[in-house]
mmCIF file of the C-alpha atoms, coordinates in Angstrom:
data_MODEL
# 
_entry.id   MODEL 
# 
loop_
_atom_site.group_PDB 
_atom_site.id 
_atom_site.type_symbol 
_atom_site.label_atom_id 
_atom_site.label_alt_id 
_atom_site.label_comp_id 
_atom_site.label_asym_id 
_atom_site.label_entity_id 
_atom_site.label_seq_id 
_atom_site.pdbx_PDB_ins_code 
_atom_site.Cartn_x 
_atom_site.Cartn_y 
_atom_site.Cartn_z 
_atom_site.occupancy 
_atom_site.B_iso_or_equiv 
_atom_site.pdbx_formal_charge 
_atom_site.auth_seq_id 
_atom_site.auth_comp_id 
_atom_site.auth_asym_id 
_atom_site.auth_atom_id 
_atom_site.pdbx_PDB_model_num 
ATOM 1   C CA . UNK A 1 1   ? 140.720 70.295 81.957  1.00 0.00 ? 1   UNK A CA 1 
ATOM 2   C CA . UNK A 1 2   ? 143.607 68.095 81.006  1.00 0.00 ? 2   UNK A CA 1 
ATOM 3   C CA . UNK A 1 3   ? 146.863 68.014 82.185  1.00 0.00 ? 3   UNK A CA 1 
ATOM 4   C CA . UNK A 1 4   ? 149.802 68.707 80.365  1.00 0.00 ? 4   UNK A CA 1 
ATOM 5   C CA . UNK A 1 5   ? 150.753 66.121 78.210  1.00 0.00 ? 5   UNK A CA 1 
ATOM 6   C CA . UNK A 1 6   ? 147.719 64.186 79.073  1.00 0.00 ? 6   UNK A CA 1 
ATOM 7   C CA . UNK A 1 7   ? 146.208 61.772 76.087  1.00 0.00 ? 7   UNK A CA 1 
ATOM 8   C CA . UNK A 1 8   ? 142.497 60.684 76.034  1.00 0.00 ? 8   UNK A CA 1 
ATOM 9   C CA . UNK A 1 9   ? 144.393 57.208 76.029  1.00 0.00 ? 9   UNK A CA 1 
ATOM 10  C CA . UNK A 1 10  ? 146.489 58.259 79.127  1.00 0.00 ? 10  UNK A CA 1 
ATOM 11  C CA . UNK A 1 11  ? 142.520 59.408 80.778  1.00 0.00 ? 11  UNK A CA 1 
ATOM 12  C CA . UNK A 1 12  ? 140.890 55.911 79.432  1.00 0.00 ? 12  UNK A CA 1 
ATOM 13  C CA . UNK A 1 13  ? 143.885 53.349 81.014  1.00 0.00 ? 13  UNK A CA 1 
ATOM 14  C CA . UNK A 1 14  ? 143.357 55.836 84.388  1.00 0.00 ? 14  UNK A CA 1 
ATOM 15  C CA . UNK A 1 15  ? 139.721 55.540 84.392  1.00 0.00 ? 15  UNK A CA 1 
ATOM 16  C CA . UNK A 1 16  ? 139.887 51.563 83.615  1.00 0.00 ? 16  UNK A CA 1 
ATOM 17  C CA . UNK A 1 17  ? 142.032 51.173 86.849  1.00 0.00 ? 17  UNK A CA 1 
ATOM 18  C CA . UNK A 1 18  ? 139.716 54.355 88.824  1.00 0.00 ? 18  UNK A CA 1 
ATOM 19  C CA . UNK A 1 19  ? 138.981 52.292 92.018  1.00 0.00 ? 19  UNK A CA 1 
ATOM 20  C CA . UNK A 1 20  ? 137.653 56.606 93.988  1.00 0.00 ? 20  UNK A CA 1 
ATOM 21  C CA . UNK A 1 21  ? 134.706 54.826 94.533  1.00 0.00 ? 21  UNK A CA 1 
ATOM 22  C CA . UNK A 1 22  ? 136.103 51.983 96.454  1.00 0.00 ? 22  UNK A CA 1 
ATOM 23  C CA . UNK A 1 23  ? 139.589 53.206 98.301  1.00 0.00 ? 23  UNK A CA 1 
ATOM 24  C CA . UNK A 1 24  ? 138.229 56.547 98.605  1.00 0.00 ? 24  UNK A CA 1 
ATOM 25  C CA . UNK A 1 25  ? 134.815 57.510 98.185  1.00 0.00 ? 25  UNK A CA 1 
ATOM 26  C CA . UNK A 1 26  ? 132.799 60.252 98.883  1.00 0.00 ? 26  UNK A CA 1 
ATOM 27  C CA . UNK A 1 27  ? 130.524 58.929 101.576 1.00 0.00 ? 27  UNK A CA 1 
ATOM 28  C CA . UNK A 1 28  ? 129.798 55.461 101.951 1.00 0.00 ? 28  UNK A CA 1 
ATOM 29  C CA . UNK A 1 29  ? 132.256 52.756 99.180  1.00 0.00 ? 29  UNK A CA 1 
ATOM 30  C CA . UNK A 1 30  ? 130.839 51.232 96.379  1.00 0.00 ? 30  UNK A CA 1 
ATOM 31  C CA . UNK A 1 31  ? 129.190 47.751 97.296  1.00 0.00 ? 31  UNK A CA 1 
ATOM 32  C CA . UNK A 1 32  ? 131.310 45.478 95.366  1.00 0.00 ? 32  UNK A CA 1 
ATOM 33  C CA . UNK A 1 33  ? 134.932 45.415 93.471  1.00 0.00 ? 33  UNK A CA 1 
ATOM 34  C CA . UNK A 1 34  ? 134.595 49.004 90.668  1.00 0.00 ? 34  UNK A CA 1 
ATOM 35  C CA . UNK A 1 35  ? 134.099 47.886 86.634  1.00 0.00 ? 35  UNK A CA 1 
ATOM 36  C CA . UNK A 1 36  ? 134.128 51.616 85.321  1.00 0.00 ? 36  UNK A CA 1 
ATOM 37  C CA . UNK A 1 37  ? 132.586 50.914 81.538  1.00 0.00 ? 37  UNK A CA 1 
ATOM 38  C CA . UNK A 1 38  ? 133.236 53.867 79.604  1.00 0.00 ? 38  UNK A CA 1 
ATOM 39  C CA . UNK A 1 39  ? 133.753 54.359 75.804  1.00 0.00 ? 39  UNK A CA 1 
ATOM 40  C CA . UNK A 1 40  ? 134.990 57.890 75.096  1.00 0.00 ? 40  UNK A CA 1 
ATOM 41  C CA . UNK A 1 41  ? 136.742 58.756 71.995  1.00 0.00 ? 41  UNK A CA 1 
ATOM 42  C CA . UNK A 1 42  ? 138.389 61.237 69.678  1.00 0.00 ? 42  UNK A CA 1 
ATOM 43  C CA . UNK A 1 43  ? 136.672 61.243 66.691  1.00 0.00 ? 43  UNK A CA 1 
ATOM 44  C CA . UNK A 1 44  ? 133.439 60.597 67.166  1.00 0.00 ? 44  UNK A CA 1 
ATOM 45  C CA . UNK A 1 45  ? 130.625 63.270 67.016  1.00 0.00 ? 45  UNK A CA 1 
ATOM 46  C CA . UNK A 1 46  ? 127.883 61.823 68.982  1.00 0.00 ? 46  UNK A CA 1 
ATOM 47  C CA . UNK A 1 47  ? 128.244 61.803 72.831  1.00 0.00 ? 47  UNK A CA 1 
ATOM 48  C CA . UNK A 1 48  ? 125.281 59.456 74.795  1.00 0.00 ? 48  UNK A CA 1 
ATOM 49  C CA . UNK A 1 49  ? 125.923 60.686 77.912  1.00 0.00 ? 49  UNK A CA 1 
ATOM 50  C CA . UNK A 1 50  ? 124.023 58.416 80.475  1.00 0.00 ? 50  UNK A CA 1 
ATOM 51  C CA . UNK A 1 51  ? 123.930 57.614 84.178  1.00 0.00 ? 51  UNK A CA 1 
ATOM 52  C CA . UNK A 1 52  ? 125.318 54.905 85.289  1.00 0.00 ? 52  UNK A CA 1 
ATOM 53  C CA . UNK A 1 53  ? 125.916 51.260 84.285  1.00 0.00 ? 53  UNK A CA 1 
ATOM 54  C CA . UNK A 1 54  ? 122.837 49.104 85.811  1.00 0.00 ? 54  UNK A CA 1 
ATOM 55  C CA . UNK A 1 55  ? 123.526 45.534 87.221  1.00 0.00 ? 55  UNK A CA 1 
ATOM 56  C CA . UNK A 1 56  ? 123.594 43.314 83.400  1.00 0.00 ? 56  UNK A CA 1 
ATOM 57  C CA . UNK A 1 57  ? 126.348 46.364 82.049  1.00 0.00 ? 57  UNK A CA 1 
ATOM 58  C CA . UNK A 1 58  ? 128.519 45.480 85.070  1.00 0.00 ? 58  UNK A CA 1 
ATOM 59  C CA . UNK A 1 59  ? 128.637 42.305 84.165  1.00 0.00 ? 59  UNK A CA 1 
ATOM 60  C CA . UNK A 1 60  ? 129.020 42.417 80.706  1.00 0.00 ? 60  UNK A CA 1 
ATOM 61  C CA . UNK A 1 61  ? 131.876 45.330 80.731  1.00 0.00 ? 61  UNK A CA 1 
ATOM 62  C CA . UNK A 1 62  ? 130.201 46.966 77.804  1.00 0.00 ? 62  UNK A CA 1 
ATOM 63  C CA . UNK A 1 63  ? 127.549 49.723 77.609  1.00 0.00 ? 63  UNK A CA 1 
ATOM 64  C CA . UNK A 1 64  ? 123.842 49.735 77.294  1.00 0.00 ? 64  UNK A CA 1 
ATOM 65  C CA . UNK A 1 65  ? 124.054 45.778 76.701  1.00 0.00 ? 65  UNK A CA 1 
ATOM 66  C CA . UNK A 1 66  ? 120.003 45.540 78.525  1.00 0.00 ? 66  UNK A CA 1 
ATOM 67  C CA . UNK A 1 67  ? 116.276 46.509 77.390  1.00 0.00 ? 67  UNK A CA 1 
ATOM 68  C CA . UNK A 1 68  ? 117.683 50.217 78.122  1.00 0.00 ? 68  UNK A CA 1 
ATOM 69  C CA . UNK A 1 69  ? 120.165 50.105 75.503  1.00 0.00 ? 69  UNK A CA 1 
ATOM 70  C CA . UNK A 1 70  ? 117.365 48.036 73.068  1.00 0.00 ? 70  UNK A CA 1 
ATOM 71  C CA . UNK A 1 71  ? 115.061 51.144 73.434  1.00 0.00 ? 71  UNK A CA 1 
ATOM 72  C CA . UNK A 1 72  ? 117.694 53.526 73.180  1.00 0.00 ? 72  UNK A CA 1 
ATOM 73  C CA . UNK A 1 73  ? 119.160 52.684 69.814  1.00 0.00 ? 73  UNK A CA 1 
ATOM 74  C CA . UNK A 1 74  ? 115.588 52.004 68.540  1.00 0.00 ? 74  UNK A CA 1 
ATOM 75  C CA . UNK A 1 75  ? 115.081 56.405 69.482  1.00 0.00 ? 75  UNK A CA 1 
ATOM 76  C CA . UNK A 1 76  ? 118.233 56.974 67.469  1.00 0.00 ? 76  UNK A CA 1 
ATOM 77  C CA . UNK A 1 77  ? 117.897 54.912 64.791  1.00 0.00 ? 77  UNK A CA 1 
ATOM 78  C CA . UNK A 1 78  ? 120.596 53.168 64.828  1.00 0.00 ? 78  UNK A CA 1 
ATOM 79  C CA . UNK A 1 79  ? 121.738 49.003 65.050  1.00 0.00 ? 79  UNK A CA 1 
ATOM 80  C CA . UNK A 1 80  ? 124.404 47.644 67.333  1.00 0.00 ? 80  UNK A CA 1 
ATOM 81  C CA . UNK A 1 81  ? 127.243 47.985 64.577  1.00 0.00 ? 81  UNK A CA 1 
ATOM 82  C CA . UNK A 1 82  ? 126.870 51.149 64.327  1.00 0.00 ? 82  UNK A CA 1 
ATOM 83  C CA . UNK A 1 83  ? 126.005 52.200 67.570  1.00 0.00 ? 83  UNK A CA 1 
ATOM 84  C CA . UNK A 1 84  ? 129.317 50.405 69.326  1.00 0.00 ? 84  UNK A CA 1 
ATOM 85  C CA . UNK A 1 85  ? 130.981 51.863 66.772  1.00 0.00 ? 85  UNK A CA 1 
ATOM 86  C CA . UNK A 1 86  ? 134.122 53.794 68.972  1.00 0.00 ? 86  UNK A CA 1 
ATOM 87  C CA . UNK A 1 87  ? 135.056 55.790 65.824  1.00 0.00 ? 87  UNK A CA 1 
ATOM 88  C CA . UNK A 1 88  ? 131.643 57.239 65.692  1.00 0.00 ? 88  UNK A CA 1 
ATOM 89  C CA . UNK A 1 89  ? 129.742 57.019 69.151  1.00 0.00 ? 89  UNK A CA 1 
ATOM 90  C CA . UNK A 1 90  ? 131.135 57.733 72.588  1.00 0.00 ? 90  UNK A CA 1 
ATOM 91  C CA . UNK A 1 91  ? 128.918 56.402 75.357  1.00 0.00 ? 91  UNK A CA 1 
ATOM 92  C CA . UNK A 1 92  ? 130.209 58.094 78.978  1.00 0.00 ? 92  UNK A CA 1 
ATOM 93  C CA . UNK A 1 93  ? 128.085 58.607 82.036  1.00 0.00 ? 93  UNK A CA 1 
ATOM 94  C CA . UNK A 1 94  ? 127.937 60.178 84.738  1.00 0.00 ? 94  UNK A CA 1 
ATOM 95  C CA . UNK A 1 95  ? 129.247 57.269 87.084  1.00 0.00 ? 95  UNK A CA 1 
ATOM 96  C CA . UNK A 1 96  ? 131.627 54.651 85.356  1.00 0.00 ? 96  UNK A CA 1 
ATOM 97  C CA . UNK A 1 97  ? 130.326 51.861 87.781  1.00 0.00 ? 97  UNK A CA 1 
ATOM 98  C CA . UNK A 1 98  ? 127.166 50.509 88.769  1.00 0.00 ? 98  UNK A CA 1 
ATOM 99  C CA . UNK A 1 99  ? 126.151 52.239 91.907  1.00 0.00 ? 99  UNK A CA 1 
ATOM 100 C CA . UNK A 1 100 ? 124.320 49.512 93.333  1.00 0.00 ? 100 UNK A CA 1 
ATOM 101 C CA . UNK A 1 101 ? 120.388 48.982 94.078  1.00 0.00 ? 101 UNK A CA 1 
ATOM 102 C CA . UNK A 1 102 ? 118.503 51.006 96.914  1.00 0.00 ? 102 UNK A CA 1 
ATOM 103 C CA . UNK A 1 103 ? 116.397 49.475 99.251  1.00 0.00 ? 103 UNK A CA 1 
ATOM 104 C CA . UNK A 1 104 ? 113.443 49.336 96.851  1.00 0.00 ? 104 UNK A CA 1 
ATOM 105 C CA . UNK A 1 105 ? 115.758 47.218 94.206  1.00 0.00 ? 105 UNK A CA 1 
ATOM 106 C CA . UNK A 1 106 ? 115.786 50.130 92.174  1.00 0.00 ? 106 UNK A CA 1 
ATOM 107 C CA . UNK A 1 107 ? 119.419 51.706 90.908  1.00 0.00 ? 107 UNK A CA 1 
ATOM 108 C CA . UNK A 1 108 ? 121.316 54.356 93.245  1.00 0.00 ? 108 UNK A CA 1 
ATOM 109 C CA . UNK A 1 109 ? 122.189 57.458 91.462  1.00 0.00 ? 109 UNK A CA 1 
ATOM 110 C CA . UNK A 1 110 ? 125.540 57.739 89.771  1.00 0.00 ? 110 UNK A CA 1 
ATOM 111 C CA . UNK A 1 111 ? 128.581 58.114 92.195  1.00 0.00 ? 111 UNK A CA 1 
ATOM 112 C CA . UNK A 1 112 ? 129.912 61.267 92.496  1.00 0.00 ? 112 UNK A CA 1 
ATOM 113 C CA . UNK A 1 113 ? 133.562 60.611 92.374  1.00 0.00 ? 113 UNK A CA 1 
ATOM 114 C CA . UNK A 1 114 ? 133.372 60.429 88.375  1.00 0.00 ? 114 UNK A CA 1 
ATOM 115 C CA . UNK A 1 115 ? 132.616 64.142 87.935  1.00 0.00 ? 115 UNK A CA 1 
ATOM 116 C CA . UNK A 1 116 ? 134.336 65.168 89.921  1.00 0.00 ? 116 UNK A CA 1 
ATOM 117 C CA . UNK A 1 117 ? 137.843 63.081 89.265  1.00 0.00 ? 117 UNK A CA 1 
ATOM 118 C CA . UNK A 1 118 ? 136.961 62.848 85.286  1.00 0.00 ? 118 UNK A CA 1 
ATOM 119 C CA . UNK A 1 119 ? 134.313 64.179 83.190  1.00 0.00 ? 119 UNK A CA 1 
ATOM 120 C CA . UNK A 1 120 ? 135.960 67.918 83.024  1.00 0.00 ? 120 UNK A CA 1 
ATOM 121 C CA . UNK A 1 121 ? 139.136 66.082 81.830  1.00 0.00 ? 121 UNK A CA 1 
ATOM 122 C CA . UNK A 1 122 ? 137.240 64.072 78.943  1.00 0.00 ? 122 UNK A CA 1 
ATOM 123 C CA . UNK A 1 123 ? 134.981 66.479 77.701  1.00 0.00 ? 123 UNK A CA 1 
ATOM 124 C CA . UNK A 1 124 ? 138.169 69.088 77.113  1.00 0.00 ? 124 UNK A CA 1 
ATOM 125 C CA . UNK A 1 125 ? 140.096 65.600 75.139  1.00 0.00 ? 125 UNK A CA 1 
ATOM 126 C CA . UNK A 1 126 ? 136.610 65.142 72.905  1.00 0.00 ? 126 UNK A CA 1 
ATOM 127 C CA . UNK A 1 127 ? 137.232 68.124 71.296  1.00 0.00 ? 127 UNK A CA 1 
ATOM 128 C CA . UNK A 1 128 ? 134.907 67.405 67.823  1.00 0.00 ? 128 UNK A CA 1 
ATOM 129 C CA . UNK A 1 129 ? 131.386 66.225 69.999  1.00 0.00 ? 129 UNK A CA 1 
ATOM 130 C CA . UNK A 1 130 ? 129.040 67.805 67.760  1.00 0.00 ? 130 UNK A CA 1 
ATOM 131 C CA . UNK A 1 131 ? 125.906 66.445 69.633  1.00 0.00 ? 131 UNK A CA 1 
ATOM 132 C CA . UNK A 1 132 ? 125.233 65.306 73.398  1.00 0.00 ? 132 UNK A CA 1 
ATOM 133 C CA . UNK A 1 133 ? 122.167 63.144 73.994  1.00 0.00 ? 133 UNK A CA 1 
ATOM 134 C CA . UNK A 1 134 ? 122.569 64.362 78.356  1.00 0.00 ? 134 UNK A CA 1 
ATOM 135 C CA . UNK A 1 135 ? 120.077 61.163 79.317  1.00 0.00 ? 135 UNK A CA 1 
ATOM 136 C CA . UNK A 1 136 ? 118.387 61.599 82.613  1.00 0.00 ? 136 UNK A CA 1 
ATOM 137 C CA . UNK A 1 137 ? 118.731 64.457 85.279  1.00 0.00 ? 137 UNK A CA 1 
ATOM 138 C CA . UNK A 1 138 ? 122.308 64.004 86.419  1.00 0.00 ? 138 UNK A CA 1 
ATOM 139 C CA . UNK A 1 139 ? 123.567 64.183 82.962  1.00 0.00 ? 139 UNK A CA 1 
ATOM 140 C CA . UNK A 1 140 ? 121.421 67.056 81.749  1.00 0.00 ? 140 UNK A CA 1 
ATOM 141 C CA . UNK A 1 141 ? 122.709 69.238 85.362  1.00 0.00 ? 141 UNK A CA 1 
ATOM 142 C CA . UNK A 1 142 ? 126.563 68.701 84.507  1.00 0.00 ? 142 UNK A CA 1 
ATOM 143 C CA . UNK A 1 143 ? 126.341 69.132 80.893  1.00 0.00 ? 143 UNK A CA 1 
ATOM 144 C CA . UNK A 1 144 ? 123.847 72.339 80.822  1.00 0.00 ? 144 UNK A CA 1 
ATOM 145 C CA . UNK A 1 145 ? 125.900 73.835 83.085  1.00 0.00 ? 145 UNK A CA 1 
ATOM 146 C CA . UNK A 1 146 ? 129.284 73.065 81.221  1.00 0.00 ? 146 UNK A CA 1 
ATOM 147 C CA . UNK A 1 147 ? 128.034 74.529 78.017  1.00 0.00 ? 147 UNK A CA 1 
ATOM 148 C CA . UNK A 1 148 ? 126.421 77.583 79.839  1.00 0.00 ? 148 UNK A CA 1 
ATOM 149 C CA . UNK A 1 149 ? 122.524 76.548 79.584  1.00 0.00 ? 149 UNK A CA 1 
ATOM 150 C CA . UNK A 1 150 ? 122.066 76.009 83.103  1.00 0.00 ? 150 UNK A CA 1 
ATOM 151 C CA . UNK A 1 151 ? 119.094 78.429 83.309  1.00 0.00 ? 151 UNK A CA 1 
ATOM 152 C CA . UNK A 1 152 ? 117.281 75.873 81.269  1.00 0.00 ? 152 UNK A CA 1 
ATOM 153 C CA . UNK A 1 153 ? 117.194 73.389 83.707  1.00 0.00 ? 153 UNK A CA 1 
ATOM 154 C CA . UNK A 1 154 ? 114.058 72.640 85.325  1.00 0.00 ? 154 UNK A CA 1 
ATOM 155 C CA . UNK A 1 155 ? 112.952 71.532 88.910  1.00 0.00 ? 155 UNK A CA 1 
ATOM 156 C CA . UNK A 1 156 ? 111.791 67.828 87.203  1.00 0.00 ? 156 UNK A CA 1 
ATOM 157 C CA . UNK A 1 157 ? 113.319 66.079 84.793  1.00 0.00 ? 157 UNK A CA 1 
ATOM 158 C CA . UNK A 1 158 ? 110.180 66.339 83.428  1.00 0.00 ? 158 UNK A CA 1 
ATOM 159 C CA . UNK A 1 159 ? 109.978 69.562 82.774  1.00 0.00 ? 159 UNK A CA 1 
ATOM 160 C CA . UNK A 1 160 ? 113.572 69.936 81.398  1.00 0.00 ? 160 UNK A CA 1 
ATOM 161 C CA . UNK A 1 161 ? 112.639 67.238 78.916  1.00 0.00 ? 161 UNK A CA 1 
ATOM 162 C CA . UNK A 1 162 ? 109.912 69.090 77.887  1.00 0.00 ? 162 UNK A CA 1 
ATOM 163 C CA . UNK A 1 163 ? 111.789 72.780 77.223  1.00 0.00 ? 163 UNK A CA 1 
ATOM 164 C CA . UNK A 1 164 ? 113.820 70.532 74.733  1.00 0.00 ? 164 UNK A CA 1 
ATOM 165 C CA . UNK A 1 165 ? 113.649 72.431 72.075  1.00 0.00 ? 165 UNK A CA 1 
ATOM 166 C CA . UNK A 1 166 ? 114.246 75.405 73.731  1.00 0.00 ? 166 UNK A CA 1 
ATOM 167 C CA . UNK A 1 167 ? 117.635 73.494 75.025  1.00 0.00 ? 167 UNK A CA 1 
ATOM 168 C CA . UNK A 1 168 ? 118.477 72.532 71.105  1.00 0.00 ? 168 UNK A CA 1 
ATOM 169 C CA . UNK A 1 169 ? 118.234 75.988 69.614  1.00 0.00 ? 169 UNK A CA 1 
ATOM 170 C CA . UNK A 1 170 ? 120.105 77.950 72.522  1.00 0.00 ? 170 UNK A CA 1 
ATOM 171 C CA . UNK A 1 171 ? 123.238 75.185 71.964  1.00 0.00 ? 171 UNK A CA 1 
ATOM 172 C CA . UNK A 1 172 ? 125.495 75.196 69.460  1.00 0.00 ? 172 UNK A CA 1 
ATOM 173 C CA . UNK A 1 173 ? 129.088 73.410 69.301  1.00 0.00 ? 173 UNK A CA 1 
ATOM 174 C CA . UNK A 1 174 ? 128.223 71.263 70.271  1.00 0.00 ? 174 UNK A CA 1 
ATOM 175 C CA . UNK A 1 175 ? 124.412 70.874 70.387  1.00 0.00 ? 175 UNK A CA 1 
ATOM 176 C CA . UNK A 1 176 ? 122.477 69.343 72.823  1.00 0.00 ? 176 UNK A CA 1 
ATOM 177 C CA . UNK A 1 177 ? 119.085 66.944 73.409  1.00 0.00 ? 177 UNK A CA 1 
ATOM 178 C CA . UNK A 1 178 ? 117.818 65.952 76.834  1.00 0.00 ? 178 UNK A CA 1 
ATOM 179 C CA . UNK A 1 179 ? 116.391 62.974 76.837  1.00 0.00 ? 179 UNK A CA 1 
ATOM 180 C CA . UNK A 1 180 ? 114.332 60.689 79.834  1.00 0.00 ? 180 UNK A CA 1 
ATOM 181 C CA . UNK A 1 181 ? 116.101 57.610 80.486  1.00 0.00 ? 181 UNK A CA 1 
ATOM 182 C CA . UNK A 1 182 ? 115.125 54.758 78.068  1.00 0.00 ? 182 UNK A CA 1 
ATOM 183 C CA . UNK A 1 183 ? 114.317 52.523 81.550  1.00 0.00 ? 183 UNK A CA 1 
ATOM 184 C CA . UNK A 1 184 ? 111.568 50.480 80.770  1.00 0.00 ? 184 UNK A CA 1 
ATOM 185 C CA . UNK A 1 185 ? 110.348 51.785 84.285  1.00 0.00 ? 185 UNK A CA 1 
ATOM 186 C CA . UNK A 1 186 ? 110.104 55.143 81.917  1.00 0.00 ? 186 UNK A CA 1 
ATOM 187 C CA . UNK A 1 187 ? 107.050 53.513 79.684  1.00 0.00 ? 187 UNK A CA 1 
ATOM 188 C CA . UNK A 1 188 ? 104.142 55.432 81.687  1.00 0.00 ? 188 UNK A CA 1 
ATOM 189 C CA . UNK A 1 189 ? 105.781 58.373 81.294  1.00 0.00 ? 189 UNK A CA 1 
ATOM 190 C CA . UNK A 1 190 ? 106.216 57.809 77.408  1.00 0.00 ? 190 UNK A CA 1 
ATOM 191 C CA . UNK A 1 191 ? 102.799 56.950 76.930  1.00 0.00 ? 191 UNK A CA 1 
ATOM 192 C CA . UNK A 1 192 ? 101.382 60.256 78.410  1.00 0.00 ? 192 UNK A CA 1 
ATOM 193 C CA . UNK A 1 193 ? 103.840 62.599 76.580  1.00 0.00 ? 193 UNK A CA 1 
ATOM 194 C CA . UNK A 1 194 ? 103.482 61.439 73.069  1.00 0.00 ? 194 UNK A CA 1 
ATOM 195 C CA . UNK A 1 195 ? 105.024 64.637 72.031  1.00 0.00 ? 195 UNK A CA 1 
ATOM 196 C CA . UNK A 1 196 ? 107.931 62.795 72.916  1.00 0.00 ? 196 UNK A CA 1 
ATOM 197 C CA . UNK A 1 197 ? 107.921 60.037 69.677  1.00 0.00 ? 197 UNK A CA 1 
ATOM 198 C CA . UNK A 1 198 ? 106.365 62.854 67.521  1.00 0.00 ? 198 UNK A CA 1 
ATOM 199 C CA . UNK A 1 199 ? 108.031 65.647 68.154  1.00 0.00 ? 199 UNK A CA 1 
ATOM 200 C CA . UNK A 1 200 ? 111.188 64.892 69.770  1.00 0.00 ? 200 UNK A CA 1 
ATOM 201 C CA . UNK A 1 201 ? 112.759 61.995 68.020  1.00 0.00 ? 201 UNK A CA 1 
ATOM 202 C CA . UNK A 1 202 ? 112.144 62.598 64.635  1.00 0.00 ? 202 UNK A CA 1 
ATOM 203 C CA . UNK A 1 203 ? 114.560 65.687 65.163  1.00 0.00 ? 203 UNK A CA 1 
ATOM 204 C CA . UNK A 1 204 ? 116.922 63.168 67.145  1.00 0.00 ? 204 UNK A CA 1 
ATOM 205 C CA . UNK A 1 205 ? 117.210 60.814 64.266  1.00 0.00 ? 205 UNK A CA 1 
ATOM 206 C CA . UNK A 1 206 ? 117.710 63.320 61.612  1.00 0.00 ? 206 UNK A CA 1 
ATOM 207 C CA . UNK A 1 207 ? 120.993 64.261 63.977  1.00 0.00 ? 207 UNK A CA 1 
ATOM 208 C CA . UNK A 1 208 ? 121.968 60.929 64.239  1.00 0.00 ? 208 UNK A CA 1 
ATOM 209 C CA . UNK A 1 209 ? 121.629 60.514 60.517  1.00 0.00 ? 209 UNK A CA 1 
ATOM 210 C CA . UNK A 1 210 ? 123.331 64.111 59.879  1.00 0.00 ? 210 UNK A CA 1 
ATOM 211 C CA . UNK A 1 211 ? 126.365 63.178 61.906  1.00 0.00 ? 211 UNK A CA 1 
ATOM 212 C CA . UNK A 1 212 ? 126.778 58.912 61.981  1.00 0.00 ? 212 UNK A CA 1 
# 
């Protein structure tokens, strides 16, 4: 929760300095100098709630600037104005920095020194998220669990995805849709779940739309 006295802009101009990862990390540092790139806000009602910034985020300094954030906004619905909009979207994963590549080039899984040090702190100064899109298996564990839907996670991410509805309808205040990450790596698994364009994003959009 948040301290006394302490502002989302306080939490933002803390988490723009956060070097955890780096000075004191749990396990092994961070591979190169931290560029935590996260938007959260006060008045918007739509939470993306990611991963973790890949390689082209980190070195732009703003959020979902690759083919991930292209496919992404094309499942809500929405264009770039809109979708950088502060006032309206806030984008924060699970790890503020990009965790690096693994030994098969692909991305390491968020760093665990953001929960930990922040995400209780900014969820309790969002106070009017009326909808989390919880993007990808990390995201989808901390947030089920935070608003008491933890029994509806799954062993896959998979599987989780597909009780989505199930998700929805038990949330309320805010609601909730768990989505697979919009990786282009992702594109097999799109293409043998259609259920996923037909049934899933149609009710996406409409919240998008409903809240935007």
């Amino acid at each position: 929760m948040t301290g006394q006295g302490e502002t989302l802009a306080d939490l933002s101009s803390a988490i723009a300095a956060c070097r955890i990862c780096r000075d004191t990390p749990r396990g092994a540092p961070l591979p190169h100098e931290p560029r935590p790139v996260a938007w959260p806000t006060a008045t918007a009602r739509i939470l993306v709630a990611g991963q973790a910034p890949g390689i082209r985020v980190h070195a732009s300094g703003k959020p979902f600037t690759d083919p991930s954030g292209d496919r992404l906004r094309a499942w809500m619905g929405l264009d770039e104005e809109v979708f950088y909009d502060r006032a309206r979207v806030a984008i924060v994963p699970m790890g503020f920095c990009f965790p690096g590549h693994d030994a098969k080039g692909g991305d390491l899984p968020p760093r665990r020194e953001c929960r930990h040090a922040w995400h209780d702190r900014l969820m309790a100064a969002m106070p009017v998220i009326d909808l989390v899109l919880a993007i990808g298996a990390t995201a989808q564990a901390y947030h089920l669990e935070r608003l008491g839907l933890r029994a509806h996670l799954r062993p896959t991410l998979g599987e989780t995805v597909r009780s989505w509805r199930t998700i929805f309808e038990a949330s309320a205040a805010p609601r909730i849709l768990v989505l697979p990450h919009p990786s282009w790596r992702n594109s097999g698994w799109l293409n043998r779940n259609p259920w996923f364009t037909a049934e899933l994003l149609p009710v996406l959009r409409e919240e998008i739309e409903r809240l935007r």
